[in-house]
N, C-alpha and C positions, 0 to 999 in steps of 0.2 A: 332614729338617731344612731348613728355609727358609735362602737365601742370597742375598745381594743385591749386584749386580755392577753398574759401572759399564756404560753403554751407549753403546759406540764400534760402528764402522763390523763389528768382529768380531763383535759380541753381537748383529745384529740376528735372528739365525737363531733363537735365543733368544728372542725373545717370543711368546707365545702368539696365538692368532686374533685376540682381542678387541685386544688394541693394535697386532696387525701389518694389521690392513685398519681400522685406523679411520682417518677422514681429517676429523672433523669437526672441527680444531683448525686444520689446514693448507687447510680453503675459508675463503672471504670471504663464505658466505651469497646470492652473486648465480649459484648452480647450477642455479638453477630443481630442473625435474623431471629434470636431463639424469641417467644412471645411470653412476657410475663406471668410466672406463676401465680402470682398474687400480689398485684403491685402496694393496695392498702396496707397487707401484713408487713410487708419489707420496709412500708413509710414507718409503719406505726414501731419497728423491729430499731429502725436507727433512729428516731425518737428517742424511745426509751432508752439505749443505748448511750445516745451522747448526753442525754439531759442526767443518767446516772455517772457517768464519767466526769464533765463539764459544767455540768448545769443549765438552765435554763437555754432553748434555742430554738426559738422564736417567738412571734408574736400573731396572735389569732384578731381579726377583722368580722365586727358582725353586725348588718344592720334591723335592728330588729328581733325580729324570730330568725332571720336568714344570714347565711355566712357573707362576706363581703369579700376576704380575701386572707392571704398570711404571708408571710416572710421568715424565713426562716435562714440560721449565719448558728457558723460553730467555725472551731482552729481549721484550717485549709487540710491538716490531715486525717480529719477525721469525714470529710468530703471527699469520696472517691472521683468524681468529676472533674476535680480540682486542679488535677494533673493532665489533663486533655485538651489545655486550652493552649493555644499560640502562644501566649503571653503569659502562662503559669511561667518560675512559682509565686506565689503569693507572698507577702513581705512575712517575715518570721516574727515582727509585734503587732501583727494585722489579724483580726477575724476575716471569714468571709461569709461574704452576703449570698447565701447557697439559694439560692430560689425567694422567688415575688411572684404572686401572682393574683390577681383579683377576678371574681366571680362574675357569670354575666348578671345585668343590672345593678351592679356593685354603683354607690355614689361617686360621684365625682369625687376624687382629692384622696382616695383610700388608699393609694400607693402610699402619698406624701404621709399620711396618718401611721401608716404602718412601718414606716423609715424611721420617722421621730420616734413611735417605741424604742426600735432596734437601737437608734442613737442614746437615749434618754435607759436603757438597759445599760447597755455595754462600757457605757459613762461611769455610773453606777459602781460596777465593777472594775474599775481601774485600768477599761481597754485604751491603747492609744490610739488606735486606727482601726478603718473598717476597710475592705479592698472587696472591689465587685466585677467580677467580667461582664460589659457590656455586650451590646448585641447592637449594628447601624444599620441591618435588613433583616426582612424573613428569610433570607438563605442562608442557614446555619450549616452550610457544607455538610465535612463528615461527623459534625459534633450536634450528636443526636442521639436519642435514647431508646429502646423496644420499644417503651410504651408512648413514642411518638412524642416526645414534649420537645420542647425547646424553644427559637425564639420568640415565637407567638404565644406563652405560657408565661412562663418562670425565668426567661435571660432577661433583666431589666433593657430597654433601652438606653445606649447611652446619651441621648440628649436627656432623658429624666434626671440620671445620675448626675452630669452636669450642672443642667436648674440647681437641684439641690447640694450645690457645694464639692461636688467629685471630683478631682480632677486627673486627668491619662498620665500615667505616669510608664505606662508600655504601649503604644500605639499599632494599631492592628487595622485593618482594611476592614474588616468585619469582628471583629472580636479584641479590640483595647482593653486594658485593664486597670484602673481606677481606683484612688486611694478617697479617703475622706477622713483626715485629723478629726478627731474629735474635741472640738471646742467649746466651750459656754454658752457661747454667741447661738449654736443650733441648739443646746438643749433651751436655754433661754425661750426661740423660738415658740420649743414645744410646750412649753409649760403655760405662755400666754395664750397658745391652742386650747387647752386644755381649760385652762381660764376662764375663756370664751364662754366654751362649751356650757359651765356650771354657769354662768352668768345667765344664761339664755334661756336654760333650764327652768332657773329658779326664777326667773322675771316671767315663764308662762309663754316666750317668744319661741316661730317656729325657728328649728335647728337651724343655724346659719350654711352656708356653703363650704363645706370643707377643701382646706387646700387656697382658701383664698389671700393667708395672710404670709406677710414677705415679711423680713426682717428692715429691708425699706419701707415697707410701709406702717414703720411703727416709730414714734416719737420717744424713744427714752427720755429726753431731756424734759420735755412739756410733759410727761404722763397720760398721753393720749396715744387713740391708736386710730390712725387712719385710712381711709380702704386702700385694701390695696389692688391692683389689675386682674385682669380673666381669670377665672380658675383653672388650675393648673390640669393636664389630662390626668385621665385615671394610668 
């Protein structure tokens, strides 16, 4: 069963490879060819740095005993990459969505699980908007990191972003940039996710499909909730 935990200075042991040595979020793109010192220390360095500054910034994904995925969003300046993109800067009442990435064999639907945190957080917290740089191919040009990450990692797609509510508010050939109002209506969403989840638990039923419920596919007025279409990609 997928679980998704808040990411403090405790939970960093908790993330799997792919978000614990990326660091293509935390350079400024002026690394040339040098090869990383120590990419886990530097993740784990602006971790701790903006979670004592900020507070909490992000969300850990686990299925199981094994990592799933994480997502990680703090103010656009405290993300050195944040300046590198076509379509920087980022709106001044906006977080940014600084990396997504999910694990191989990760469940289906652990993006969407791990957005609904970052939503259902920053909500929380009195944020207005979330803004994300997509990614529409794997050829992330000159915006690239030492340690080799980018679109195929941690730059969300933007048809993902899209699905879930995003919409382009700077348009790019390769690299848009995407705002998401933070509304009721998505944390709503998340909460009957979550619903679910304990319902299925406690009734002994195996975990359902993550990622399969739509905000169409749910009856508020009847009090029922009905299936909704394909599970959405990871």
């Amino acid at each position: 069963m997928i679980t998704i935990r808040p990411l403090d200075l405790s939970a960093v042991d908790q993330l799997g490879p792919r978000a614990r040595k990326c660091v293509y979020w935390q350079t400024d793109g002026n690394e040339g060819d040098a090869a990383p010192g120590d990419p886990e220390f530097e993740k784990e360095a602006w971790i701790s740095h903006v979670s004592l500054e900020w507070g909490v910034c992000g969300q850990v994904a686990r299925n199981g005993e094994h990592s799933a995925g994480a997502a990680f969003y703090a103010p656009p300046g405290m993300v050195p990459r944040a300046a590198c993109f076509p379509t920087s800067p980022v709106g001044s009442d906006a977080i940014l969505l600084a990396g997504m990435s999910v694990e191989r064999d990760a469940p289906t639907g652990s993006r969407t699980s791990l957005l609904d945190a970052v939503v259902v957080d920053l909500r929380s917290r009195g944020i207005k908007a979330i803004e994300a740089f997509g990614v529409t191919s794997q050829d992330t040009g000159s915006i690239t990191s030492r340690d080799m990450c980018g679109a195929g990692s941690c730059v969300a797609p933007t048809g993902f972003l899209i699905e879930h509510g995003f919409t382009v508010v700077a348009d790019h050939e390769t690299h848009p940039r995407l705002r998401l109002e933070i509304e009721s209506e998505h944390l709503w969403k998340a909460d009957v996710e979550r619903a679910l989840d304990q319902l299925f638990a406690e009734r002994g039923f195996a975990t359902r499909k993550l990622g399969v419920l739509s905000v169409s596919g749910v009856s508020a007025r009847s009090g029922g909730i009905s299936p909704a279409g394909a599970a959405r990609s990871r």
